[in-house]
Backbone as a chain_set.jsonl record, in Angstrom:
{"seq": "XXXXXXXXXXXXXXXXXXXXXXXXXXXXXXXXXXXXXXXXXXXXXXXXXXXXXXXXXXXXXXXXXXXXXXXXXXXXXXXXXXX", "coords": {"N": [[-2.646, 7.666, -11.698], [-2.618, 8.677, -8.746], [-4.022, 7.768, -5.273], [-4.859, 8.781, -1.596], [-5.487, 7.186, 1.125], [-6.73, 6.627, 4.605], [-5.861, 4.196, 5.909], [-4.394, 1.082, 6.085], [-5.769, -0.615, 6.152], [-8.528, -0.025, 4.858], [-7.673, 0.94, 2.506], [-7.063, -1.395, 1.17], [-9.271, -2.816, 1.191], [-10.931, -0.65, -0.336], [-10.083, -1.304, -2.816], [-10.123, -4.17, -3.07], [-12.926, -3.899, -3.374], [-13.646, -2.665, -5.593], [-13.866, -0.049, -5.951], [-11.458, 1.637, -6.552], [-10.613, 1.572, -8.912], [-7.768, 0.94, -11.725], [-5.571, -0.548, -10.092], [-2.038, -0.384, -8.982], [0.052, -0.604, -7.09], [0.31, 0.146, -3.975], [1.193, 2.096, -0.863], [3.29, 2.292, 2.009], [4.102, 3.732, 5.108], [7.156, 3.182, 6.144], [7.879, 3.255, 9.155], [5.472, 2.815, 10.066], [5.053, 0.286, 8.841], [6.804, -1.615, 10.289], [6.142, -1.28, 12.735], [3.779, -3.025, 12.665], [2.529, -6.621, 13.523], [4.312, -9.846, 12.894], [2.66, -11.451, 12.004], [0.382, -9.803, 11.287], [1.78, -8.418, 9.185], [2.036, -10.053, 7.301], [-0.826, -11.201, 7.006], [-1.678, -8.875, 5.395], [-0.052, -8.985, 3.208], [-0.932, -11.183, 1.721], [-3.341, -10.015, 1.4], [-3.074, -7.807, -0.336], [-1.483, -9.623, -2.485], [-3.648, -11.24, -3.378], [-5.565, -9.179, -4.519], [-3.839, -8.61, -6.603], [-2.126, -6.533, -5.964], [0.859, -4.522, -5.558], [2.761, -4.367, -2.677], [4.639, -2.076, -1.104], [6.577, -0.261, 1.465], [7.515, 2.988, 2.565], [10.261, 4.852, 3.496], [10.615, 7.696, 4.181], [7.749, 8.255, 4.368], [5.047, 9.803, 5.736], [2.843, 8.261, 8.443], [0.624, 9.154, 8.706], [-1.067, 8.438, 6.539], [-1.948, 6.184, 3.61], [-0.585, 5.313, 0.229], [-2.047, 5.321, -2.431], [-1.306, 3.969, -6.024], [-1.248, 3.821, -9.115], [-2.157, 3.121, -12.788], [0.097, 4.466, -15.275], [1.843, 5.431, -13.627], [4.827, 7.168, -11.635], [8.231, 6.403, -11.442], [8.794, 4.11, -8.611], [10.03, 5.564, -5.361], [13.425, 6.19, -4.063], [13.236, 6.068, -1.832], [11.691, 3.795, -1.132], [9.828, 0.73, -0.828], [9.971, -2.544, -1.81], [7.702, -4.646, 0.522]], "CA": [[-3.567, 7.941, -10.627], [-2.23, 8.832, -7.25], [-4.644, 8.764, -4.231], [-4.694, 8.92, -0.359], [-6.206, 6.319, 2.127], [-6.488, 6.933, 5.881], [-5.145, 2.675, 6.351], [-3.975, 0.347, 4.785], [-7.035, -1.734, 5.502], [-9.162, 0.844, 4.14], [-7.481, 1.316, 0.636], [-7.415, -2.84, 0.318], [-11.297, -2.688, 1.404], [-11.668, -0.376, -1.527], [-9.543, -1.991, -4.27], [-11.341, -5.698, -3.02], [-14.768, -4.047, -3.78], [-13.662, -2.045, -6.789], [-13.566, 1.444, -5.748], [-10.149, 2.571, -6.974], [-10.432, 1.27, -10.499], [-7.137, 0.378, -11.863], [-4.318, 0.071, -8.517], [-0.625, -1.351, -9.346], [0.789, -0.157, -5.98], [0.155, 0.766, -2.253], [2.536, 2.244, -0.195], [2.852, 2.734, 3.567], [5.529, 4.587, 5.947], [7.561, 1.873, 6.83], [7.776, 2.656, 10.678], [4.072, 2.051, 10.802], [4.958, -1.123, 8.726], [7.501, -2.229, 11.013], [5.352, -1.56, 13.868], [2.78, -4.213, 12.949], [3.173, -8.02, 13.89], [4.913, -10.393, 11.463], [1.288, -11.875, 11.546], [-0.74, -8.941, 10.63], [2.576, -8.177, 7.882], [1.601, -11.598, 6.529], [-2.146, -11.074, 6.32], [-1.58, -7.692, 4.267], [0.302, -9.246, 1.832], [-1.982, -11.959, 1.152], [-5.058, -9.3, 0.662], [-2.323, -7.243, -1.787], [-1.666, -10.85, -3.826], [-5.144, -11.528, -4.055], [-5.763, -8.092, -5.014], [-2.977, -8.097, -7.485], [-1.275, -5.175, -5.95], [2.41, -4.363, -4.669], [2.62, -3.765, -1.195], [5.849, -1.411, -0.627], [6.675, 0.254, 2.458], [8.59, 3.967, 2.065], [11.476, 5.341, 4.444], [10.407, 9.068, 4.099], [6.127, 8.54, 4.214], [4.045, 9.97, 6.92], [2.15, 6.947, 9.119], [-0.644, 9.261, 9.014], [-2.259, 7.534, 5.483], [-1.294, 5.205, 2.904], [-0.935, 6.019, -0.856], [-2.334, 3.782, -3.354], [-0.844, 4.36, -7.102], [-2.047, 3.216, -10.184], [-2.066, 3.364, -13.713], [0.847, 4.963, -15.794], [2.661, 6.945, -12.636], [6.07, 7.504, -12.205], [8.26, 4.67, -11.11], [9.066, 3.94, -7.327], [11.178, 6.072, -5.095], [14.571, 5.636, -3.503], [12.92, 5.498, -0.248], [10.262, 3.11, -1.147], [11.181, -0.854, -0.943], [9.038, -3.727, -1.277], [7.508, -5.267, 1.917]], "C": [[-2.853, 7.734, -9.308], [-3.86, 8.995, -6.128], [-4.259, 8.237, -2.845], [-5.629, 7.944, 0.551], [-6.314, 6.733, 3.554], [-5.502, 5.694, 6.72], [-5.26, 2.031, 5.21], [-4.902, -1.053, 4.425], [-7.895, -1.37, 4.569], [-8.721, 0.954, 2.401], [-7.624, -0.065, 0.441], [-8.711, -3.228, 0.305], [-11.485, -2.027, 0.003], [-11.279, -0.834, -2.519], [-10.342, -3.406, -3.954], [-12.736, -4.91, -4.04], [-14.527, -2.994, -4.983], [-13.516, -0.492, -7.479], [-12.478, 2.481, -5.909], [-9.611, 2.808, -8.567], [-8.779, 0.363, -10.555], [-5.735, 0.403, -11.092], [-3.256, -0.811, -8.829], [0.055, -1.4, -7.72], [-0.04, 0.368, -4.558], [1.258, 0.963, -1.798], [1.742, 2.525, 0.823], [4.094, 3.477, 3.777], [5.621, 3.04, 6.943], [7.836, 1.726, 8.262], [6.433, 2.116, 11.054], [4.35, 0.559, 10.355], [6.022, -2.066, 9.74], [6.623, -2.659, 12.136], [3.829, -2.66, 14.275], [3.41, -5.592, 12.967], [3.363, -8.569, 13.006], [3.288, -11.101, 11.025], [0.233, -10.977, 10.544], [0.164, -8.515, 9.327], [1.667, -9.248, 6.925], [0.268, -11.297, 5.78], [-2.709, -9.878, 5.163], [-1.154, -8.004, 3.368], [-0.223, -9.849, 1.261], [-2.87, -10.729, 0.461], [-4.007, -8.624, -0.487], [-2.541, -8.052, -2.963], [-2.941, -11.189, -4.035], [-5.437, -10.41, -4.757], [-5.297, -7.641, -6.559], [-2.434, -6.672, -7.453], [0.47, -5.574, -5.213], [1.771, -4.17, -3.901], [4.295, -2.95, -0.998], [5.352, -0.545, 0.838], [8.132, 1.711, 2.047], [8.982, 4.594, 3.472], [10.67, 6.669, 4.944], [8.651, 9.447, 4.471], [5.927, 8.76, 5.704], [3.008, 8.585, 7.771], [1.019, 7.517, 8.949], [-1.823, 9.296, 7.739], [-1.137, 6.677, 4.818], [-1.365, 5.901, 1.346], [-0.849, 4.9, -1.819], [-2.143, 4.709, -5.081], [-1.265, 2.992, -8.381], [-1.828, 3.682, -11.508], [-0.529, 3.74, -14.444], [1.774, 5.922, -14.88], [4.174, 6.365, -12.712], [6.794, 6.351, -11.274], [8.577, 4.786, -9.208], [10.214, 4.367, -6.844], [12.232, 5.464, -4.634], [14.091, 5.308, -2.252], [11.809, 4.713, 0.209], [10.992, 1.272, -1.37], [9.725, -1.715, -0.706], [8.827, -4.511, -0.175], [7.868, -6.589, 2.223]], "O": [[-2.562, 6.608, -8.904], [-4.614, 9.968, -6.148], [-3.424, 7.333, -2.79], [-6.808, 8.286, 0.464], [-5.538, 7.688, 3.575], [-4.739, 5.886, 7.667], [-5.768, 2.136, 4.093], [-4.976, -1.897, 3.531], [-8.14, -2.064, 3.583], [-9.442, 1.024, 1.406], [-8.356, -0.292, -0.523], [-9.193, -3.942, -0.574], [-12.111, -2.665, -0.844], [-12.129, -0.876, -3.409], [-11.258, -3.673, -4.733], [-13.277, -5.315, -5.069], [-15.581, -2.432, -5.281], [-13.27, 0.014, -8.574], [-12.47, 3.67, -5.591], [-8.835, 3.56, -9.157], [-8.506, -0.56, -9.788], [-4.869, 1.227, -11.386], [-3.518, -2.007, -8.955], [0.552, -2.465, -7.354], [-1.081, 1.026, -4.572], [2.258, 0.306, -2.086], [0.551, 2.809, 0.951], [4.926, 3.788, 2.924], [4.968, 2.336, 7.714], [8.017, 0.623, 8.778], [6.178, 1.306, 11.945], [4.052, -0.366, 11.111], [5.836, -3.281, 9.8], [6.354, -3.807, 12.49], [3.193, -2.949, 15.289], [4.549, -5.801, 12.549], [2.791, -8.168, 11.993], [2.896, -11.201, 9.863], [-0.411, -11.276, 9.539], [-0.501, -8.233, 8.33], [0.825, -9.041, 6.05], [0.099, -11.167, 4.568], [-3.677, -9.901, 4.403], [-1.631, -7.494, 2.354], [-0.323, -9.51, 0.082], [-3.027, -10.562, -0.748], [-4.218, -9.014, -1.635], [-3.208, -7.802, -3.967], [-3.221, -11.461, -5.203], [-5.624, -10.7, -5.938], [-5.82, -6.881, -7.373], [-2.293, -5.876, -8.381], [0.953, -6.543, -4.627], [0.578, -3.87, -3.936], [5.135, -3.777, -0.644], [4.207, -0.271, 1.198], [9.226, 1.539, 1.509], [8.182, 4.795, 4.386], [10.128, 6.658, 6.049], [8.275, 10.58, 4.773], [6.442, 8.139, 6.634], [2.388, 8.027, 6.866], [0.075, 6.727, 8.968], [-2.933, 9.83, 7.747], [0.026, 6.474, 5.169], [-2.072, 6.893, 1.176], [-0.047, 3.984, -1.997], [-2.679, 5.792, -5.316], [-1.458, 1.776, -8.37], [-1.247, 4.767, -11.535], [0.261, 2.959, -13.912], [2.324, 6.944, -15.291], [4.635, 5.502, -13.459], [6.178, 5.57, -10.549], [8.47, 5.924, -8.75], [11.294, 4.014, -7.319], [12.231, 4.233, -4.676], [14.507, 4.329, -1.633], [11.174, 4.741, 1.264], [12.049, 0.82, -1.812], [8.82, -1.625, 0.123], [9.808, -5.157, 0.193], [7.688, -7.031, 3.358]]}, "num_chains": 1, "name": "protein.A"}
């Protein structure tokens, strides 16, 4: 299961309340992840580990959503790197 978020609060809003079913992964475009404060980094990873998701950040992704992966998909690109 691949799908599309608009943020990256938004897709952990819906995996918290249950709405994605089963989520192994999130990704972002790592200039947006750069571009947030080491604080707000921090507080994303928490909601991930509670969540029980990865949080990666990818080289190549668009800033303009996030992509939350799940189930049996294919493994993580070259331009994708844990946060």
């Amino acid at each position: 299961m691949i799908a599309r978020r608009d943020t990256l609060a938004q897709a952990l809003t819906d995996i918290e309340a249950g709405g994605l079913g089963a989520v192994s992964t999130v990704i972002v475009s790592r200039g947006w992840w750069d571009s947030v404060s080491a604080r707000e980094q921090d507080r994303y990873r928490e909601r991930a580990e509670r969540a029980g998701v990865q949080l990666h950040a990818d080289d190549a992704m668009s800033a303009h959503f996030v992509e939350v992966r799940g189930g049996d998909s294919e493994p993580s690109l070259s331009t994708e790197h844990p946060t």
